[in-house]
N, C-alpha and C positions, 0 to 999 in steps of 0.2 A: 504494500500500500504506500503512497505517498507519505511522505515525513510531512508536507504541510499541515496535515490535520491533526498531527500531535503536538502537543506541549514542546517547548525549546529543550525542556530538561529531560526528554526521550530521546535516546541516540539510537536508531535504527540500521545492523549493522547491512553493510553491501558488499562482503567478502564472498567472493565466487562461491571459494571452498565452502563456504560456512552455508550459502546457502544450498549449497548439493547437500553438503553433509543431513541438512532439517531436510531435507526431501526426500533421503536415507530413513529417517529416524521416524519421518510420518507413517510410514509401512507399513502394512500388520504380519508382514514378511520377515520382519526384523525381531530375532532372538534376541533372551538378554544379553546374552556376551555382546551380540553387535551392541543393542541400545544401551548397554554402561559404555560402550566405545567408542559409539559417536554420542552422548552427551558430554565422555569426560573431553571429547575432541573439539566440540564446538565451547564449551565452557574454556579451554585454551584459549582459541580464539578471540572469544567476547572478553576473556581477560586481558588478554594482551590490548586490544580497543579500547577497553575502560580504565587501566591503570596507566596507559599512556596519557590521559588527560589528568587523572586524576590523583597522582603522586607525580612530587618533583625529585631530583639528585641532591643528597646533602655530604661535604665533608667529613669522613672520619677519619682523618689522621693519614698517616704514610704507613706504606707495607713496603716490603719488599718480592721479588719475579725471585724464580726458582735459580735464575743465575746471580742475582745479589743485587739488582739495579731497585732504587728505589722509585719509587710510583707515586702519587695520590690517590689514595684509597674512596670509593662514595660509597653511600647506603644511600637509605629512601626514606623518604616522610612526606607524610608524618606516619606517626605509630597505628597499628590498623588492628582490627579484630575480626574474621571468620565467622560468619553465623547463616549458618547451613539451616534451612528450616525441614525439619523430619517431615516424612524420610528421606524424598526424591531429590532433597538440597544434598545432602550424604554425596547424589554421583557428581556433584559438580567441585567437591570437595578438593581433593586430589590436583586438580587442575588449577586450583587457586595456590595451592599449598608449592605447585611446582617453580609456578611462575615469580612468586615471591621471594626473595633472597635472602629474607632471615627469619627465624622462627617466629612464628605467628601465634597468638592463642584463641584458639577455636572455641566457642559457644554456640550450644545447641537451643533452636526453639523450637517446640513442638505445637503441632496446630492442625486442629482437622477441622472440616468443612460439617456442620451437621444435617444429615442431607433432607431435612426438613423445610430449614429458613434460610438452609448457606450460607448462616452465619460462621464465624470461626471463632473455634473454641480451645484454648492454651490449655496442654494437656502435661508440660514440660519447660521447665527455665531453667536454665543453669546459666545464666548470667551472675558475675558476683554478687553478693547483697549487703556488700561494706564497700561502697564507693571511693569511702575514704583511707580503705585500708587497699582496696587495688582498684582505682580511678580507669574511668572509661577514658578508653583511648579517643582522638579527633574524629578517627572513621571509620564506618564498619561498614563492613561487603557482606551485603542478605545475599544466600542461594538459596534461589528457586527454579526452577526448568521453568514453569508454567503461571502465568498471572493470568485466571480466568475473572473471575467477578470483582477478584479486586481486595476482597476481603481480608481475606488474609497479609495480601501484602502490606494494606492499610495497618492491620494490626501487630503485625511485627515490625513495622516501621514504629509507630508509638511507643511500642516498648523498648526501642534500643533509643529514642529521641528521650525519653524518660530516663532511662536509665542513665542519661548524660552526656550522650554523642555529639559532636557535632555537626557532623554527616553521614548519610547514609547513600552507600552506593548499593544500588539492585543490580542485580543481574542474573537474568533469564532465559532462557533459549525462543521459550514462544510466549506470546499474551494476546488476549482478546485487544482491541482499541480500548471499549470500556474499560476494562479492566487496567491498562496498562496508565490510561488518564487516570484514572482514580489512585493509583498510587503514585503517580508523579505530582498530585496536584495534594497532596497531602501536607496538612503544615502551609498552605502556600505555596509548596516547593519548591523553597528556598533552601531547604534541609535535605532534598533530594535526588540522586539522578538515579535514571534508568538505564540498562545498558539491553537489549534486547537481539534477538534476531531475527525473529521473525513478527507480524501483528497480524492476526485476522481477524478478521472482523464482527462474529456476533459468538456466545454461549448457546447452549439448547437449554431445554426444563430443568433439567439438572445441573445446573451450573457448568459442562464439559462444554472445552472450545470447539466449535466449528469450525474448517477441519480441523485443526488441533493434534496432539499428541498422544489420545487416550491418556490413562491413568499412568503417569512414567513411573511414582511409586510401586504399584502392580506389576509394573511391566520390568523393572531392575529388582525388584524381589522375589520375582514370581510369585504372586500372590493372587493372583486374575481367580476371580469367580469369589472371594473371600465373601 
């Protein structure tokens, strides 16, 4: 779809690869081995896109090269935290963890869709609960594969915005439009970006995007028919 009808702060990506690979991964052809394989391939991808805007290089000191010459050493900033939303945030994990160059610390949020009102309901937080004893980093990168109605992403964004962030990067393989507006325009968003690759464009009754991913939790756990 057009980027004009999104929000400024939706970056829609247009990588060849990235978009074979989501046309891969739409399949109902596609095994779990592939679909953990091409999400952790496209979450590469959309990583590398989104932490090129959104981290700069900073100074640590001089090293020295395996023959003895000495260098300028860089790391990155600011300080960032991992938060993979259970389950299907788990495959994008790996892929964040790769691209990153120094240990990260990873929190989990957990959140299911109640398939009555599709509203979302926190089942799991393991964020710190002494802010002042381990302080929320400037920025956190939510994984999600899928922003369908929105809700959810709405709702983990609050909690890491609460928790004391002061940005929040998404990043997603697929979203409905609806969906992917509603969590960019969250807070104003001002407090947010989205990093996406794919948007289409409507939900069905059950909140599932059209065409969409199916359930990619089910589908990387085998879990289908549960």
């Amino acid at each position: 779809m057009s980027t004009t009808t999104l929000p400024p702060n939706v970056h829609l990506s247009r990588h060849p690869c990235l978009i074979a690979k989501i046309s891969q991964l739409r399949s109902n052809t596609a095994n779990a081995r592939e679909t953990k394989a091409l999400v952790h391939e496209i979450a590469l991808i959309l990583g590398c896109e989104a932490l090129a805007t959104a981290l700069t290089t900073t100074s640590s000191g001089t090293d020295k090269t395996p023959l003895g010459y000495s260098y300028d050493a860089e790391s990155i900033a600011p300080k960032v935290a991992l938060v993979p939303i259970l389950r299907s945030g788990l495959g994008m994990l790996d892929a964040l963890q790769t691209l990153l160059p120094t240990e990260t610390p990873v929190h989990h949020l957990g959140l299911f869709r109640d398939p009555i009102s599709l509203s979302p309901v926190e089942y799991y937080n393991n964020l710190p609960s002494h802010p002042s004893t381990v302080p929320p980093p400037p920025l956190a990168i939510l994984l999600d594969p899928v922003i369908a109605t929105g809700g959810t992403a709405v709702a983990a964004i609050q909690t890491l915005l609460e928790w004391g962030v002061e940005k929040v990067l998404m990043i997603s393989v697929v979203g409905s439009e609806a969906g992917v507006k509603r969590a960019a325009e969250e807070v104003g968003g001002g407090a947010v970006e989205v990093w996406v690759g794919a948007v289409d464009h409507k939900v069905d009754d059950k909140g599932m995007i059209v065409p969409g991913l199916g359930d990619v939790g089910d589908r990387l756990f085998l879990t289908l028919g549960k």
